[in-house]
C-alpha positions in Angstrom: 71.5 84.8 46.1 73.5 82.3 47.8 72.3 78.6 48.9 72.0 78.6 53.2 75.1 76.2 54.6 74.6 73.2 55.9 75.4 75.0 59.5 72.3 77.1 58.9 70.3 74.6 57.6 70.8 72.4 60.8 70.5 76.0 63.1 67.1 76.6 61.8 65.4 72.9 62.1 67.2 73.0 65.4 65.4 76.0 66.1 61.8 74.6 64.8 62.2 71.4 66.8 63.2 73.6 69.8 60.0 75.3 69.5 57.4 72.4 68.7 59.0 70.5 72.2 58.0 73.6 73.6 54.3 73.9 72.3 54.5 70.3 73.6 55.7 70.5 76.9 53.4 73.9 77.2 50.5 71.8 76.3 51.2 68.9 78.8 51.7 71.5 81.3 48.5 73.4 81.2 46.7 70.1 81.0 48.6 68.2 84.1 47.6 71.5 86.4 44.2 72.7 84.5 42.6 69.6 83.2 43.0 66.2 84.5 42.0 65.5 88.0 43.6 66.0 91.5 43.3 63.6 93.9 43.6 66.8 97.0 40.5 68.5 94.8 38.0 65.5 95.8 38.7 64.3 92.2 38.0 67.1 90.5 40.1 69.4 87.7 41.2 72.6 89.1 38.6 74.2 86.0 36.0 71.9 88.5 36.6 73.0 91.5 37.4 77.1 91.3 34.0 77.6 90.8 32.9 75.4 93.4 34.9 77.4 96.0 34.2 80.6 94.5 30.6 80.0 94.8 31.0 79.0 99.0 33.3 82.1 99.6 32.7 85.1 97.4 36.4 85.1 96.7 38.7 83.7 94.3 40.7 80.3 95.8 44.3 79.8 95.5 44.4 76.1 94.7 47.8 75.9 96.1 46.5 76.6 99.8 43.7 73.6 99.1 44.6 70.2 100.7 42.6 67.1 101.1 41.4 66.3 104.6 41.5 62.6 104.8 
């Protein structure tokens, strides 16, 4: 069996590096829209404030219609 080239070598940790910035980014992602607070939400994480709405209308909100009044 033959030793992988230095071009395959670099391909793969290309590759893995490629795909750990995009765990990464992923992550940052789900927590800058699900987790951490927005100021239009009174404050509140969208995890927060869906069930606060839910619970008023019966019905599931679309946060991107929801603005702050003030």
């Amino acid at each position: 069996m033959s030793e992988p080239s230095g071009r395959a070598i670099a391909a793969n940790e290309t590759t893995q590096k490629a795909s750990e910035l995009f765990e990464r980014i992923e992550a940052r992602r789900t927590e800058y829209n699900l987790v951490r607070p927005h100021s239009a939400l009174g404050r509140l994480a969208p995890s927060q404030f869906r069930p606060l709405q839910q619970t008023k209308s019966g019905q599931s909100t679309n946060l991107r219609l929801v603005y702050s009044e003030g």
